[in-house]
C-alpha positions as CSV (number, residue, x, y, z in Angstrom):
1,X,85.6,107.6,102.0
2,X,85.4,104.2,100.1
3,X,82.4,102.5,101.1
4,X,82.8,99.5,99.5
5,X,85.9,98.7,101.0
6,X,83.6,98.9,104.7
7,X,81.5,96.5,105.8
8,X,79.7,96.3,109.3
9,X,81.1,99.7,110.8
10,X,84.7,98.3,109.8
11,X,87.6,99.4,107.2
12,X,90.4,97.2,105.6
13,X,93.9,97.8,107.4
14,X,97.1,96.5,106.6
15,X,99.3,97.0,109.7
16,X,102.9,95.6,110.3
17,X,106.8,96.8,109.9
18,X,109.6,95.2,107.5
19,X,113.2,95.8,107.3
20,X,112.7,99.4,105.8
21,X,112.5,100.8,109.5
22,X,112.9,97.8,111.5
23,X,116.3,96.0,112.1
24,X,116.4,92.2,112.5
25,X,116.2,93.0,116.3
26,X,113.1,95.0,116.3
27,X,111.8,92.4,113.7
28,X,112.3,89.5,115.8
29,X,110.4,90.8,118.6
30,X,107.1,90.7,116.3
31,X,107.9,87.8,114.8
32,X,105.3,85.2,114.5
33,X,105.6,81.2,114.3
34,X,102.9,79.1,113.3
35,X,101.6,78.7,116.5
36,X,101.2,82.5,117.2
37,X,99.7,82.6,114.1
38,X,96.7,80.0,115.2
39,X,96.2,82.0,118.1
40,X,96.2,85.5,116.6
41,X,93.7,84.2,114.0
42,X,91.8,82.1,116.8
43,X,91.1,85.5,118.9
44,X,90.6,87.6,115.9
45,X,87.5,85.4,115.0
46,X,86.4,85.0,118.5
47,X,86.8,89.1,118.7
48,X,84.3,89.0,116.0
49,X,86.9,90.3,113.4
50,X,85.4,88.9,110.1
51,X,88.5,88.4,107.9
52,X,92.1,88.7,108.4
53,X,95.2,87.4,106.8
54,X,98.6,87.1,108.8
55,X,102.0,86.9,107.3
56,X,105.6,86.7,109.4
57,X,109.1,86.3,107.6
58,X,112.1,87.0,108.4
59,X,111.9,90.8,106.5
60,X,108.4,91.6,107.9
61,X,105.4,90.9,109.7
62,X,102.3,92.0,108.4
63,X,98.2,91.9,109.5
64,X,95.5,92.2,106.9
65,X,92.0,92.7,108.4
66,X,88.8,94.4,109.1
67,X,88.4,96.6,112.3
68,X,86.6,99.5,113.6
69,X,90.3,101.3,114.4
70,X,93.8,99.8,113.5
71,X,94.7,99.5,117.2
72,X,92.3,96.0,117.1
73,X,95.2,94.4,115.0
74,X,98.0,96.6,116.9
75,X,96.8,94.8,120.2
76,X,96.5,91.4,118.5
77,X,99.7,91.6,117.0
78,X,101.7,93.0,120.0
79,X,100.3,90.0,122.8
80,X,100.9,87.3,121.0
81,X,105.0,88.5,120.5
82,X,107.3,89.9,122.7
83,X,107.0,93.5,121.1
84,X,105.6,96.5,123.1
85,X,103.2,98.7,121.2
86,X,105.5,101.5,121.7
87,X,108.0,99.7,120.0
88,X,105.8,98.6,117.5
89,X,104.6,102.4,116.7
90,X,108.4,103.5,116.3
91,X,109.1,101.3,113.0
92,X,105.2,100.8,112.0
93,X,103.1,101.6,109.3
94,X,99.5,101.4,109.0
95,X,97.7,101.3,105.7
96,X,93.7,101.7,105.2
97,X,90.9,100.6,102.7
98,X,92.8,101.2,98.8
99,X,96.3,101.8,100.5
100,X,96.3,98.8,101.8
101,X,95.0,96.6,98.8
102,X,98.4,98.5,96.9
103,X,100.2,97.8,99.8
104,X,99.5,93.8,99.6
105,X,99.9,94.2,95.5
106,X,103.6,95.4,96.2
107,X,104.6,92.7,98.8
108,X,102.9,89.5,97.0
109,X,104.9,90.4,94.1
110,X,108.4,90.8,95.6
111,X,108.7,94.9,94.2
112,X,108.4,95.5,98.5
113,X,110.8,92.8,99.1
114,X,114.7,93.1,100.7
115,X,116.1,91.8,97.5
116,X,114.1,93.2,94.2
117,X,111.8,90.1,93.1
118,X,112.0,87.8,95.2
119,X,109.3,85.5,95.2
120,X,109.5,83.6,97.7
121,X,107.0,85.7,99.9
122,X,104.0,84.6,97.6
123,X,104.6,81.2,99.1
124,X,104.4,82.6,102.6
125,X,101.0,84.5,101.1
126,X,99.4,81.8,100.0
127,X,100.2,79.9,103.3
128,X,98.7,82.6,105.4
129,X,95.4,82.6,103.1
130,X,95.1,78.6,103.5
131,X,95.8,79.1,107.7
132,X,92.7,81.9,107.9
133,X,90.2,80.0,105.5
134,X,90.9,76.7,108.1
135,X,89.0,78.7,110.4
136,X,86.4,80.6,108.2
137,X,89.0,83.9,108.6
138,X,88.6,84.9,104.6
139,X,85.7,87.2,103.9
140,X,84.9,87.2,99.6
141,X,87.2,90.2,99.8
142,X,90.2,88.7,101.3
143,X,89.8,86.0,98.7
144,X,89.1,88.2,96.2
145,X,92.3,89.9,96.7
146,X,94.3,87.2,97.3
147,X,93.7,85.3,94.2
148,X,94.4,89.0,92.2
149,X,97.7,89.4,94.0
150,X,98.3,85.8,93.3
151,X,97.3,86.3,89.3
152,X,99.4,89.4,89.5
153,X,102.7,87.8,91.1
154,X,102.3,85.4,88.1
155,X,102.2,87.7,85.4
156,X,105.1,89.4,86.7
157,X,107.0,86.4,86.8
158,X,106.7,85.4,83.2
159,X,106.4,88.2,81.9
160,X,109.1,90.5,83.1
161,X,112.5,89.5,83.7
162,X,112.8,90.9,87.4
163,X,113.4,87.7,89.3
164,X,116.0,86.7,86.4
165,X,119.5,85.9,87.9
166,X,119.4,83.9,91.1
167,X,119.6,86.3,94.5
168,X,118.1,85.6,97.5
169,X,119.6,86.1,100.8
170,X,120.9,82.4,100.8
171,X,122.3,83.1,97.0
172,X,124.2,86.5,98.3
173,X,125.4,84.4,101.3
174,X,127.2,81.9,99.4
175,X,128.7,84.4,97.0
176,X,129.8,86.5,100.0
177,X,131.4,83.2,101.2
178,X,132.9,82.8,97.7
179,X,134.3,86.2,97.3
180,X,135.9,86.2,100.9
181,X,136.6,82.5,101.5
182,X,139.9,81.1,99.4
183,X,140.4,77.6,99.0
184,X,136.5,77.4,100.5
185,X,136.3,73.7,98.8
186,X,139.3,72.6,101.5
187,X,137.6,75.2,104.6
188,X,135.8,73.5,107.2
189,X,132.2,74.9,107.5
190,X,129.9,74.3,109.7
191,X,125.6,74.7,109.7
192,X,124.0,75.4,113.2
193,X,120.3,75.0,112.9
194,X,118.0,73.7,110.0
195,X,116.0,77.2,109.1
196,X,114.9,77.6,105.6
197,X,117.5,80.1,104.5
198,X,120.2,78.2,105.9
199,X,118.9,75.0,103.9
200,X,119.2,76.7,101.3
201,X,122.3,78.3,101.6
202,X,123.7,74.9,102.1
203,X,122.4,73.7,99.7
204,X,124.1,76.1,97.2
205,X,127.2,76.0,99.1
206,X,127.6,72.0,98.1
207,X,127.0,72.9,94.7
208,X,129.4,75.8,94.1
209,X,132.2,74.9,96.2
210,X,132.4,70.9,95.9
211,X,133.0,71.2,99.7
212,X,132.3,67.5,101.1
213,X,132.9,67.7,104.8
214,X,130.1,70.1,105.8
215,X,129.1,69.6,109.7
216,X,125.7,70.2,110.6
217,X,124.5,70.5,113.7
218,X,120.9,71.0,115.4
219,X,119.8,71.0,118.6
220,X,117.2,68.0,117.7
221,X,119.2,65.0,115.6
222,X,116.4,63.8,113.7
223,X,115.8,67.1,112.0
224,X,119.7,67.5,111.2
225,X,119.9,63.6,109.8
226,X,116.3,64.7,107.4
227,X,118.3,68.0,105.8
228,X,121.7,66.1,105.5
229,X,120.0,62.9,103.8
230,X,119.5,66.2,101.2
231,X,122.4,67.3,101.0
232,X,125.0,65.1,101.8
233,X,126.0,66.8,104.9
234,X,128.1,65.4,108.4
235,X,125.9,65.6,111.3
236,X,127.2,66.3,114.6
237,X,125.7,66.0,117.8
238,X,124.7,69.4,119.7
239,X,127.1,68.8,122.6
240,X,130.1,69.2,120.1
241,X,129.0,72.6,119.0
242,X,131.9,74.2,120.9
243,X,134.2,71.8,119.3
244,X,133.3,72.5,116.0
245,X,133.0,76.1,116.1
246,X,136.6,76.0,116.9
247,X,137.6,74.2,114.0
248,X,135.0,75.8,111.5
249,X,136.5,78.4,109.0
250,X,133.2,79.3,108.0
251,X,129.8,79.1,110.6
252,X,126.2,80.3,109.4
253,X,123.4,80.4,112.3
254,X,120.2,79.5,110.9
255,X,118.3,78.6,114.3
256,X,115.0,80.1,115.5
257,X,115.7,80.6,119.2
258,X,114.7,83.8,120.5
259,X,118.0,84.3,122.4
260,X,121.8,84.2,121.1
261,X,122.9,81.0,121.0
262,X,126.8,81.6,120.0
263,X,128.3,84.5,122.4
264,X,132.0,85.0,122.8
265,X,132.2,82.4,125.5
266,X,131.9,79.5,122.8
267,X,134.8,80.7,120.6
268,X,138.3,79.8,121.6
269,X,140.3,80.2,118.1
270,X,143.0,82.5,117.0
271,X,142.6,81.5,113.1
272,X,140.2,83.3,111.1
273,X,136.4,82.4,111.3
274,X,133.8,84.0,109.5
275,X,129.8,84.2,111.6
276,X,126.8,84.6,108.7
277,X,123.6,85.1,111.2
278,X,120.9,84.2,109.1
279,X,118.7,84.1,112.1
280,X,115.5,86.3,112.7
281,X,116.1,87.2,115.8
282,X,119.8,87.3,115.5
283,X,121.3,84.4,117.0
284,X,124.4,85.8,117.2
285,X,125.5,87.9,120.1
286,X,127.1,91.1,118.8
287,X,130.1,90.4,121.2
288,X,131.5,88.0,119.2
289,X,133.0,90.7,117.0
290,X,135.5,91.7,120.2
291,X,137.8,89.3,118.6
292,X,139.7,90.5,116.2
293,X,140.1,87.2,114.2
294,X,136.1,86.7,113.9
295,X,133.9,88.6,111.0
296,X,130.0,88.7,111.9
297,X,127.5,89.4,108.8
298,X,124.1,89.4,109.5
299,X,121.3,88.8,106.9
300,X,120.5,92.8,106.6
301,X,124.4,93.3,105.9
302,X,123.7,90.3,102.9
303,X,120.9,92.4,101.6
304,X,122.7,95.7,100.8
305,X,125.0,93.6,98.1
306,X,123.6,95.1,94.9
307,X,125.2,93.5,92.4
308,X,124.6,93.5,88.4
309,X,122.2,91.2,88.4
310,X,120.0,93.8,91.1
311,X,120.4,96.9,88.9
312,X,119.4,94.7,86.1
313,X,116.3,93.7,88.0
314,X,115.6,97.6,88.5
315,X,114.7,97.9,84.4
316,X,111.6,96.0,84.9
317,X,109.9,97.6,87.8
318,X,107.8,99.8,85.7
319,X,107.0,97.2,83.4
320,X,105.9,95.1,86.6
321,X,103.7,98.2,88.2
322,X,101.9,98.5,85.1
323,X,100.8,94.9,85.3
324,X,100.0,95.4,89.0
325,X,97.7,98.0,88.2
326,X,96.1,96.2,85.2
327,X,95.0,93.4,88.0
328,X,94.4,95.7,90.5
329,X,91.6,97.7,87.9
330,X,90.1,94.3,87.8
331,X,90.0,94.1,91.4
332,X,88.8,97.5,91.6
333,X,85.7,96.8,88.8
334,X,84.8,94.1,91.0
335,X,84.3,95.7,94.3
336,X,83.0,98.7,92.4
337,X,79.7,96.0,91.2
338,X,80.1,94.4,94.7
339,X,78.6,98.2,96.1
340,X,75.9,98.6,94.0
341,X,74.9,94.7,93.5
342,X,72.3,94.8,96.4
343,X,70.8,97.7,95.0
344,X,70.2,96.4,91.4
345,X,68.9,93.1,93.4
346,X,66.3,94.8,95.3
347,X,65.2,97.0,92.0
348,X,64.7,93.7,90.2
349,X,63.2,92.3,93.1
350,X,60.8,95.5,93.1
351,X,60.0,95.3,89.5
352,X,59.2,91.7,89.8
353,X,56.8,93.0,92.5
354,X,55.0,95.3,89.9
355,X,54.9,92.4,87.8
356,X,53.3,89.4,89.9
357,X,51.2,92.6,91.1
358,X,49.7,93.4,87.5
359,X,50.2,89.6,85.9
360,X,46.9,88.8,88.8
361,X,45.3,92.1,88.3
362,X,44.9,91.2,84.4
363,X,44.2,87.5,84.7
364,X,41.2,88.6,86.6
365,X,40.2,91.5,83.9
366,X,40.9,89.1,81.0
367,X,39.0,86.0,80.1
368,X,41.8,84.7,77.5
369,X,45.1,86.3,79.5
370,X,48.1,84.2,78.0
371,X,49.9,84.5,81.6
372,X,53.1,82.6,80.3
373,X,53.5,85.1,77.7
374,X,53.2,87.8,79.7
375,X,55.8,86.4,82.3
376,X,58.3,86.0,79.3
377,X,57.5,89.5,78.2
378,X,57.6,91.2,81.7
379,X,61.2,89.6,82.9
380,X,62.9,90.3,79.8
381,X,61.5,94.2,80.2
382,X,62.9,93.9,83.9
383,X,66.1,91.9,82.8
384,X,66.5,95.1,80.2
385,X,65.9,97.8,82.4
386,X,68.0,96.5,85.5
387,X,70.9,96.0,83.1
388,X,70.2,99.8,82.1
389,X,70.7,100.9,85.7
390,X,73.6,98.6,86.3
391,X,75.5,100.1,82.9
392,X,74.7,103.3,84.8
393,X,76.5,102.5,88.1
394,X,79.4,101.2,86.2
395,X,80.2,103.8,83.7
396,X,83.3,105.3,85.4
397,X,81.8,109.0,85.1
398,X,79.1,107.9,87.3
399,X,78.6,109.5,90.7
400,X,77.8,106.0,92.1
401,X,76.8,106.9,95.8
402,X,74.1,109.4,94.4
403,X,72.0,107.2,91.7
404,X,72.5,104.6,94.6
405,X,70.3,107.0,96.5
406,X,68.4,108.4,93.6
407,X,67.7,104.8,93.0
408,X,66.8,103.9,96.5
409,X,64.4,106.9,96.5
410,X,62.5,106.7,93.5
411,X,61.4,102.7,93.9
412,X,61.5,103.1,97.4
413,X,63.6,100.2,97.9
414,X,66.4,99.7,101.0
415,X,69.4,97.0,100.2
416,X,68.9,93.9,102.3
């Protein structure tokens, strides 16, 4: 039992599923846009929940909240997606009270992450902390823990080497390209949607292979013509997709339908074309790969490339975890004071009582009672001995929940 980590009847829970047991299938039928988001937050609040934190990237999607029973964020999570809670319980895990504050350590600071440090999810942390305090959905805990994981995912960064060497899935995309793709500066490739990894893996694509004639091609214009002004890339209008997928070498999906958007139907080439689905939910329809001329890769497939620069990375987890835990113990100090701070409060508040009580008894009894001095004396006694009791409840070899009692008892006292 952790008692501090309750409040009103209600434990911390981190419920969700990642790549570890979830494919990019499975992932994309709990995946969450921003608008899901709103409304998963929106009912949360208006369920009475009193802090919760949502996060949704391609690898995972994640709840971080107070209920009376985990199924609260279960339910939450599962009507605003297309996933069943059957489905949901098959890849799922469910962390509660300390488990779940390590569980949040390891994420924020990419050692939980598909590629070893990879920071990019702090970003996505932080975004989902600024979304919940909109609406008054961060409790002093959630902030609290937030702002250590933040501090932590810092530390980590400049003082380990575990995100050196560039690797993301956009950076193993373009060297898959580079390893498989001869004469890629001459190959026609071709972008279909603007998502973030597919931005990016553009954008490296134009700076390692000097190709100049990338198409790109979205289903709204505007948003193709703002990431080619970028990048320096040919935008195409989406009624030519068929056209150019036949004359692309190279195509990478980056789109965020929720249905395949190339099947077999589209492609009508006999020369060698290479598919890179970098779409959560795949965007690619798996029977593509019925022609023998066409190589699909999907994101998960990019992942499993451990190269040097991974097994490199691997040297400074424990150096990492050890400044995780230094953060954490901070963290942990805090909440510790946070359970016994109401008690301490209402034994001042009780001595202060004794005080005011005998301060009028003696002005009464004593013709030349100096009451200011006796003020100053009394709260620095109270000051002393409430620091006593407070040294007490923090020493580590304290049982805690037992003076808080003993406490409670002796001054008769009951924490507002």
């Amino acid at each position: 039992m952790e008692p501090h980590l309750r409040t009103k009847g209600s434990h911390f829970y981190a419920i969700g599923l990642s790549y570890k047991k979830a494919d990019a299938e499975v992932r994309g039928h709990f995946s969450l846009n921003d608008e899901a988001k709103s409304l998963v937050l929106q009912e949360a609040k208006d369920d009475g929940i009193e802090g919760l934190l949502v996060m949704s990237t391609c690898n995972r999607t994640e709840l971080y909240g107070f209920a009376q029973h985990p199924f609260q964020l279960i339910k939450l999570l599962c009507k605003h997606t297309v996933g069943t809670v059957e489905e949901f319980e098959q890849v799922a895990y469910v962390h509660k009270n300390s488990k779940a504050v390590h569980h949040l350590f390891r994420v924020g600071t990419g050692l939980d992450s598909q590629i070893l440090g990879d920071f990019e999810i702090i970003g996505q942390l932080k975004s989902g902390f600024r979304a919940s305090k909109k609406i008054q959905m961060i409790n002093p805990f959630l902030e609290r823990l937030t702002n250590a994981v933040i501090q932590a995912s810092k530390r980590i960064k400049n003082e380990t080497e575990i995100s050196s060497g560039a690797t993301s899935v956009s950076f193993a995309a373009v060297q898959y390209i580079l390893a498989r793709v001869p004469y890629v500066s001459d190959k026609n490739i071709l972008l279909f949607g603007t998502g973030k990894i597919g931005r990016n893996t553009c954008e490296n694509l134009v700076k390692h292979t000097k190709n100049d004639h990338i198409v790109l091609i979205n289903r709204t214009r505007d948003k193709a013509e703002k990431v080619a002004g970028k990048f320096n890339l040919i935008v195409k209008d989406y009624d030519t997709l068929k056209d150019e997928v036949n004359k692309a070498d190279v195509l990478i999906v980056a789109t965020g339908a929720q249905q395949p958007t190339i099947t077999k139907e589209i492609i009508n080439t006999d020369k060698s074309l290479l598919i890179l689905d970098l779409s959560v939910p795949k965007n690619v329809h798996s029977n593509v790969s019925e022609f023998p001329n066409v190589t699909l890769v999907h994101m998960d497939d990019l992942s499993k490339i451990t190269d040097d620069t991974l097994q490199r990375r691997r040297v400074h987890i424990p150096k990492a975890e050890v400044i995780i835990e230094e953060v954490k113990s901070e963290f942990d100090s805090w909440l510790e004071t946070r359970k016994f701070a109401p008690t301490i409060k209402a034994l001042r508040n009780k001595l202060a009582s004794f005080k005011d009580a005998e301060i009028n008894l003696q002005r009464k009894k004593m013709a030349d009672f100096n009451e200011e001095q006796a003020t100053i004396i009394s709260d620095r006694i109270i000051q002393k001995i409430t620091n006593h009791f407070a040294s007490h409840l923090k020493d580590e070899d304290t049982a805690s929940e037992e003076s808080i009692e003993l406490i409670q008892k002796v001054f008769q006292i009951q924490n507002k």
